[in-house]
C-alpha positions in Angstrom: -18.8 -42.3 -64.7 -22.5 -42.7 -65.9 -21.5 -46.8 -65.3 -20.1 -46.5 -61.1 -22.0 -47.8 -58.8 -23.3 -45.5 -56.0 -22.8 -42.4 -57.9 -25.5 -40.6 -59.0 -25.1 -37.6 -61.5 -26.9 -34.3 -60.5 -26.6 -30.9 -62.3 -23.4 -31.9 -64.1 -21.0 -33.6 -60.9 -21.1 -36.6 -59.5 -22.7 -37.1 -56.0 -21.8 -39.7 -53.8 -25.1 -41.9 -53.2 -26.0 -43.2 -50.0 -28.8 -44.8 -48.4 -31.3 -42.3 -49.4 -32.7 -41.7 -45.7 -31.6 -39.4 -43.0 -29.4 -42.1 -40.8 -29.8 -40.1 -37.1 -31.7 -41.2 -34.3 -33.0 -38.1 -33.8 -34.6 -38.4 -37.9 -37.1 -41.7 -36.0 -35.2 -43.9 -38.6 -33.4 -45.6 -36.0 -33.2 -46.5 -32.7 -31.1 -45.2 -30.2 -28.3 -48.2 -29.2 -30.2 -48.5 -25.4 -33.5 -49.1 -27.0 -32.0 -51.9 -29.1 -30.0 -50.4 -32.2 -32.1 -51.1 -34.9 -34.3 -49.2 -37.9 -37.5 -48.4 -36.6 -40.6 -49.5 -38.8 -40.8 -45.8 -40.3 -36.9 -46.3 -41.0 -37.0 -49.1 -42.7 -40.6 -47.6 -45.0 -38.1 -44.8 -46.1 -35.6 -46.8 -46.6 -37.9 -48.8 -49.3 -39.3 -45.4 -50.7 -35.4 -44.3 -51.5 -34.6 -48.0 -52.8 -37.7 -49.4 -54.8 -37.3 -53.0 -54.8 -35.3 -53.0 -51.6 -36.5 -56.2 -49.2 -35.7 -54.8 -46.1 -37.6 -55.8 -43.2 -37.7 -55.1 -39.3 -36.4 -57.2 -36.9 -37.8 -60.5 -35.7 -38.6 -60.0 -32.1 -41.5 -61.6 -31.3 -41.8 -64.9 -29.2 -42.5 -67.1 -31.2 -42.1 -66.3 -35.3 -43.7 -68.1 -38.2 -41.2 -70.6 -39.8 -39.8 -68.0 -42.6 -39.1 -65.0 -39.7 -37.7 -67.8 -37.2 -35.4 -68.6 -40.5 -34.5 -65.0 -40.1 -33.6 -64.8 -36.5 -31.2 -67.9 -36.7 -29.7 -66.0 -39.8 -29.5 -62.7 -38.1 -27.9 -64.4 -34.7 -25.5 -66.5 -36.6 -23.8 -63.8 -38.5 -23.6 -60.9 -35.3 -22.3 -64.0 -33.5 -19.6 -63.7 -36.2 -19.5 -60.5 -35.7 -18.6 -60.6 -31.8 -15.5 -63.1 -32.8 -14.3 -60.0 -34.9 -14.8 -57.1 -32.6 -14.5 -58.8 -29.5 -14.3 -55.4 -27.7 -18.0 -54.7 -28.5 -18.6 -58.0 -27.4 -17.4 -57.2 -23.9 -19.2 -54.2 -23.5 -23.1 -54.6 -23.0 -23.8 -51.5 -24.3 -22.4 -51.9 -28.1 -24.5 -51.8 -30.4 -23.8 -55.2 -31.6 -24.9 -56.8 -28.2 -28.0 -54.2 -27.6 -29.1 -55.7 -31.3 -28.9 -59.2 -30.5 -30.8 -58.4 -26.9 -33.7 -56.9 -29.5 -33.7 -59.6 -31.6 -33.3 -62.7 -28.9 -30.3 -64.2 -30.0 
């Protein structure tokens, strides 16, 4: 067990690991799907606290990005664009969060 990934051993059991932050809106660690759907920028500092070496980063939505967080963007849009051809349900609705997430990040 001491090998699993995920599992983390406390007081004798195993416990089931997740992200190590509270994953509510109402925690400030994300955004509510109208305002976008995201991690907020405190989110995504906890998020690094409970996973040290964790690159996580905030989403790209400025006008006009440096070259590396432009690269970002046109990775970000290409695969929720893959994920509309999967769920193509979500992609109907304008409030999913899929499509509220690509609104926040201008794809």
């Amino acid at each position: 067990m001491a090998g699993c990934m995920g599992v983390a051993m406390r007081g004798g059991g195993a416990v089931r690991k997740g992200m190590g932050i509270k994953t509510s809106v109402k925690s400030g660690n994300f955004r509510p799907t109208k305002q976008g759907a995201g991690m907020t920028k405190k989110g995504v500092a906890a998020f690094r606290r409970a996973n040290p070496g964790s690159k996580l980063q905030t989403a790209v939505t400025e006008d006009s990005p440096s070259p590396a967080r432009a690269k970002r963007r046109k990775s970000f849009c290409a695969r929720s664009a893959g994920q509309m051809k999967m769920y193509p349900e979500a992609a109907k609705d304008p409030n999913s969060r899929i499509r509220q997430a690509r609104r926040r990040w201008k794809c």
